[in-house]
N, C-alpha and C positions, 0 to 999 in steps of 0.2 A: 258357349261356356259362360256368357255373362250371367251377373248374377243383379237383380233390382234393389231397388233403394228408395223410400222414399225423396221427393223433388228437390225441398225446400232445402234452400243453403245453409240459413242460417233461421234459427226463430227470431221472428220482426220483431219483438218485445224486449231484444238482449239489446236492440240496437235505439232503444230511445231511452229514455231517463225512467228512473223507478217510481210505482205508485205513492203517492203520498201516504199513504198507510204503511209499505218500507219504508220509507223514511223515516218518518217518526218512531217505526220501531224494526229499525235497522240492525240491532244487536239480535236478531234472529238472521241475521244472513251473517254478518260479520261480527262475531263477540268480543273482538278492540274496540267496536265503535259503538256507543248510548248517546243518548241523549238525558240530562240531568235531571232533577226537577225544576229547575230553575231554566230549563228550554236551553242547557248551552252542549254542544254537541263535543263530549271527549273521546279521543284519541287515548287510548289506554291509561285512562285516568286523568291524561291532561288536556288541558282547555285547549280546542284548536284554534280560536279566536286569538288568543292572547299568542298562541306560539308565532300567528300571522303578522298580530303588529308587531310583536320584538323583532320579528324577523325586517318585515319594511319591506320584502320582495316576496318573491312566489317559490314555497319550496316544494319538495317529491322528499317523502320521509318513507324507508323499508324497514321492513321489520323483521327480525333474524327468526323470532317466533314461527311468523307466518310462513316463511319460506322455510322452516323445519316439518313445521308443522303438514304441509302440501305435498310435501317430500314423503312422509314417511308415509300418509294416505294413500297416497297411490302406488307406492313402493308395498304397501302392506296387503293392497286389493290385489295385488300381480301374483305376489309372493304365495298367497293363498290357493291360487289356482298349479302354479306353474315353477316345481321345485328348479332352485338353480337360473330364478330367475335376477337379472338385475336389473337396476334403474339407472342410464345415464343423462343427467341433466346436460340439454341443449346449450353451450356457452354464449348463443347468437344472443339468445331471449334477454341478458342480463350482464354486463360487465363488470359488475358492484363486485370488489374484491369481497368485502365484506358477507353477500348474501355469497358466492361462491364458496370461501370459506365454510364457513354454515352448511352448506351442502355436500361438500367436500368430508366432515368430519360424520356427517348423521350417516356419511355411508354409500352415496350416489358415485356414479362415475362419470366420466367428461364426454359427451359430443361434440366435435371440433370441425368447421368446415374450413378450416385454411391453416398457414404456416402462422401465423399471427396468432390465429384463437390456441394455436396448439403449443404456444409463449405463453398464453397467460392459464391455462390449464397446468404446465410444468410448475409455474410459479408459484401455484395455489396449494400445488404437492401432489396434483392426482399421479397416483403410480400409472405406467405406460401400460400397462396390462387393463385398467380401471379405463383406457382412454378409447373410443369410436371415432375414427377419421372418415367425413363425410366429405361432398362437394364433387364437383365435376369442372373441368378443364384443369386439371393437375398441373403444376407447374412443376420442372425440374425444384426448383428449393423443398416447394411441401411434401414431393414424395421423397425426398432424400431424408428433409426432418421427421417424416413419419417413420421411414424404415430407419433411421438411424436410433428413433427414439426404440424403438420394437411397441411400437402400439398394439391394443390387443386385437382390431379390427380396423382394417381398411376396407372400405365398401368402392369399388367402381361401376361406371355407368355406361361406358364405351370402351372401343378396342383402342383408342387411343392411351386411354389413361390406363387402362390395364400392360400398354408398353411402356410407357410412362413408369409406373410402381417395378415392372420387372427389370426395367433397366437400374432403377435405382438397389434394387435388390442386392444385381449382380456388379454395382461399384463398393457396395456394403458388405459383399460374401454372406448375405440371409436371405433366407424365405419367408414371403410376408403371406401372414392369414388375411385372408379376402372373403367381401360378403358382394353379393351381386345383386346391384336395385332393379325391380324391376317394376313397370307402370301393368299392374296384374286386369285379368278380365273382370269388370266389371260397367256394368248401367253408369255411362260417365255423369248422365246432368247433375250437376253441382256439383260433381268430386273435384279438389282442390288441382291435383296434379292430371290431367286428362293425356291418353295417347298423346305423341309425336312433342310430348312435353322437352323442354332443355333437360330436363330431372329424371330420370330413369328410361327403361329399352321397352320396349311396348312388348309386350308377351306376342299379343296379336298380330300375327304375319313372319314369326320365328326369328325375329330380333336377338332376344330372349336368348335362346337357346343356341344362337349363336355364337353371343358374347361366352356363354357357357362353356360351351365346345373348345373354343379357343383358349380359355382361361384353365381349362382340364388340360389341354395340352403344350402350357406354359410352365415350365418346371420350376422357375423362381417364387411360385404362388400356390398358396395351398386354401380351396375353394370353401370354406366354413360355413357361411352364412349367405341369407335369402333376406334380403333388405327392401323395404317397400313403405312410405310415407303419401300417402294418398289424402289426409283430410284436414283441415284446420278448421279453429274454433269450431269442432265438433261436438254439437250436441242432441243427436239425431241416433239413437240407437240401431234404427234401422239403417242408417249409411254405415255405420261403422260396422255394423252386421255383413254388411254388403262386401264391405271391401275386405272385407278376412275371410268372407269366403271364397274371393278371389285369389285372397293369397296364398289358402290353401290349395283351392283348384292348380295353381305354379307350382307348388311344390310335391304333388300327386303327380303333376305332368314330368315336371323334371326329373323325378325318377323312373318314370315307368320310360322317360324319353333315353334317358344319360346315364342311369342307375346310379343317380347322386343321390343320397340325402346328406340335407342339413345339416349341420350341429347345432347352428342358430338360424331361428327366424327374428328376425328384428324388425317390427312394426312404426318405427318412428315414435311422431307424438302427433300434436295434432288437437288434443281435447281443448274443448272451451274453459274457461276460467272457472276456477274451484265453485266460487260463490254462485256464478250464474249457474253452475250446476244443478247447486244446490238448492238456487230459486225453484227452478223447473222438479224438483224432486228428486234430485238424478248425483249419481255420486260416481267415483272411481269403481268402484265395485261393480257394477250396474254392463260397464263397459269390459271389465276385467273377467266376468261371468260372461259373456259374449265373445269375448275372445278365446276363452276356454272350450265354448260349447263348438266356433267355427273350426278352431284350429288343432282341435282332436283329432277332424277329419282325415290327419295328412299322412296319420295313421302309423308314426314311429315318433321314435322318444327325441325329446331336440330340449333347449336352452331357448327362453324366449330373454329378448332385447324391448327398451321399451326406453324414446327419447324426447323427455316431456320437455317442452321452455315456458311457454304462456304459463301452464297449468300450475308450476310453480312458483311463479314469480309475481303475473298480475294483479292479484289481490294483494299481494304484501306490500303493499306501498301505494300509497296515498298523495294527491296534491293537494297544495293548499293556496287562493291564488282570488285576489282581488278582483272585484267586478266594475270596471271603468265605465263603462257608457249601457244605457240603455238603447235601442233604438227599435221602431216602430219602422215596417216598409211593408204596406200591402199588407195581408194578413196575416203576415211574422214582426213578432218581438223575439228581439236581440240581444243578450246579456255578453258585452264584451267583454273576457279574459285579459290578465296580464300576465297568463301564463299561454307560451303560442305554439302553435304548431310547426314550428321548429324543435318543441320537444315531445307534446304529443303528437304525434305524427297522424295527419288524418287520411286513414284507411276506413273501406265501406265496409270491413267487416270489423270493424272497435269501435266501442261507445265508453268514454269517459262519464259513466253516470255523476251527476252534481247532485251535492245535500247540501242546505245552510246548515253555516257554521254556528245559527243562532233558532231556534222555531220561534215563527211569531204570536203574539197571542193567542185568545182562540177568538174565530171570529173572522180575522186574517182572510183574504181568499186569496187563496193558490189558481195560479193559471200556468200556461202553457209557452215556454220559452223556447227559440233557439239557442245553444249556446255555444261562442266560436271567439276567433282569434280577433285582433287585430291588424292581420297583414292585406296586405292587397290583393286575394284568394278566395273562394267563398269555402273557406274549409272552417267546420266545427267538431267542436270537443264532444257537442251531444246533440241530438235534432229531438225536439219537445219531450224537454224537460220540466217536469211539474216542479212547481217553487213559488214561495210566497209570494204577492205582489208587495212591493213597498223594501225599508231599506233592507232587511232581513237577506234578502238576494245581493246585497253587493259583498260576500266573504262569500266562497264558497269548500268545501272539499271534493275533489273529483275522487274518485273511485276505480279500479281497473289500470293504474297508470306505471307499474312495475316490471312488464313485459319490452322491452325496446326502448323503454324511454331513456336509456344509458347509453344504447347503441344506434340506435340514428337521430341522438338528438346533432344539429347544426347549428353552428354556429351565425344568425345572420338574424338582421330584424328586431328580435327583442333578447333581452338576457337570455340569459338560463338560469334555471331558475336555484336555490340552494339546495346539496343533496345531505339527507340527514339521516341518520341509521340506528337503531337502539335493538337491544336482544337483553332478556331475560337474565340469559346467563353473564352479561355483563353487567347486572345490576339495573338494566333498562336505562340507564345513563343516554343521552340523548346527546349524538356526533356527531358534527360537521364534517362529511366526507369531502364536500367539493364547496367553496367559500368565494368570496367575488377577487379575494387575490388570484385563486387558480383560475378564474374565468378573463381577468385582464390578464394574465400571463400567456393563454390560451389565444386570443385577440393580438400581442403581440407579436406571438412569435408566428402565427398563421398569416396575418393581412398588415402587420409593420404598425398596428396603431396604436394608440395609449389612449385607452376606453377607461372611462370612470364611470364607476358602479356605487 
């Protein structure tokens, strides 16, 4: 029953710095960002150069715009194929009250993987009905605040948590709607979540159908939806072809097996970053018509789910962050950051692409940089990054830094950097979210110490 895909994980191109031709005309991928005539590179009209020295530290600036904007795109490419669809933005990707708000209001609902995320989803106003409870090893507190809350979908992944949610049920006197993950038949090389995963019940070997059976014959739960998140920074139309045809292969088998259907199929998220989408030609729609075309097959009428993080969040936000040291070893040059990887977190499937904050002349020659932290690590923000040679490369803006950078930034090593937030509908007024008070309060109350910033 598997189904192929092409190999490639990720395209090698998303994962090293942009041509010098984007660069220079970089308002063709990102339309906040130009460059002048005068070669000074702005941030929706304003100077990013000068925002860096008022500032004196390295900030992460989001933008309410861009994360409306990613929202409604993909929300609008779904909506098209698949009446009665909705969009729940991922709470992991981003903690920024501010971008949640924004998302929150243009109409998105919550995915929550814990008791925690599903506090700051309440806080933001999402209604319990708006809200997806993800995760696996359910704790007594999450399933109690999930079924207390009556969220509109809880998804499990074992017969554990599936006692788990029904015990909490029956201390509540309700019945919770349940969707069931599951790890669907498909050509694993490079899919994100592969068999015998911590994250879902492997179809393969009636795992599956097991979990099924059981949860049909748990009366505190009532079986709604078919849950399956197989791909990140997906931008391989042929894998995500792949995997929705496996999920519809799950849900042709689960009925012909259990005579369940659906109400909802819920696909996760999973897409690569708007912009690099867009590099490559490729857009929400592109994958939105592929999901239509696989998941016709399943042959009755259902509610599709769809739970984006990166895809809305990474582009809208920008760093801004001084370049300390050059350094030459072997046949790499080094452009050291004083923004670290304690906030961008360096994973091999994210590239912080860098632009100066300045173009140099013409004439200039651009070469080939590594560009990374200063810790004791060999981790970098971007691996050969084209950029002027000369001082022009010591400002830089990194690109792609909106996704996580809120939620696993740590505290250790070098600052953190300032976070800054402007929206249209606020006048584009430009806010200091997080400031070096909250960052020694932060240092205090964690490790006892009084850090000056």
């Amino acid at each position: 029953m598997a189904t192929a895909h092409d190999a490639s994980r990720v395209r090698a191109r998303d994962l090293i710095g942009l041509e010098k031709s984007e660069i220079t005309g970089v308002h063709r991928l990102l339309d906040y960002l130009r460059y002048d005539d005068q070669g000074r590179l702005r941030v929706y009209g304003h100077d990013a150069q000068e925002l860096l020295d008022q500032a004196g530290a390295p900030l992460i600036w989001y933008f309410g715009d861009r994360v409306r904007e990613n929202y409604r795109s993909i929300d609008d490419a779904y909506r098209a194929h698949f009446p009665g669809h909705r969009t729940f933005a991922a709470i992991k990707s981003c903690y920024l009250k501010e971008c949640l708000t924004v998302l929150h209001r243009a109409g998105a609902g919550a995915e929550v993987m814990s008791a925690l995320e599903l506090q700051i989803a309440q806080q933001i106003g999402f209604a319990p009905a708006d809200i997806v409870s993800n995760g696996v090893g359910r704790s007594e507190e999450y399933a109690d605040a999930t079924v207390a809350a009556g969220v509109g979908l809880t998804v499990v992944d074992c017969l554990d948590d599936l006692r788990t949610v029904a015990a909490a049920c029956r201390r509540h006197g309700s019945r919770a709607r349940i969707g069931l993950r599951v790890t669907p038949p498909v050509d694993h090389d490079g899919i994100y979540i592969t068999p015998s995963s911590k994250l879902g019940v492997d179809w393969e070997g009636g795992e599956f159908l097991r979990l099924a059976r059981a949860a049909l014959d748990t009366p505190e739960v009532q079986v709604v939806a078919l849950h399956a998140h197989q791909v990140t920074h997906c931008s391989q139309p042929a894998k995500y072809r792949a995997t929705l045809a496996g999920v519809a292969a799950v849900a042709r088998e689960t009925e012909r097996e259990l005579g369940l259907r659906f109400e909802v199929i819920d696909i996760g998220g999973g897409l690569e970053t708007r912009f690099l989408l867009h590099r490559s030609g490729l857009g929400p729609e592109d994958f939105a018509a592929i999901a239509k075309e696989e998941l016709d097959s399943i042959g009755y009428p259902f509610r599709l789910h769809i739970e984006p993080g990166r895809y809305l969040t990474a582009d809208a936000a920008v760093g801004l962050t001084a370049v300390t040291t050059e350094k030459h070893n072997g046949d790499r040059t080094y452009l050291v950051t004083e923004i670290g990887s304690n906030v961008l977190i360096d994973m091999a499937e994210v590239t912080y692409h860098p632009l100066p904050t300045r173009l140099p002349d013409p004439g200039t020659p651009w070469t080939a940089y590594d560009v990374g932290d200063s810790t004791c690590a060999p981790a970098l923000v971007c691996r050969t990054a084209t950029l002027p040679h000369g001082p022009q490369n010591r400002s830089l803006l990194l690109l792609n830094c909106g996704a996580y950078s809120t939620v696993f930034t740590q505290l250790w090593a070098f600052r953190l950097p300032r976070y800054l937030f402007s929206d249209s509908l606020d006048g584009r007024r430009i806010r200091t979210v997080f400031d070096d008070d909250a960052q020694s309060a932060m240092y205090r109350a964690l490790y006892g110490y009084e850090i000056l910033l």
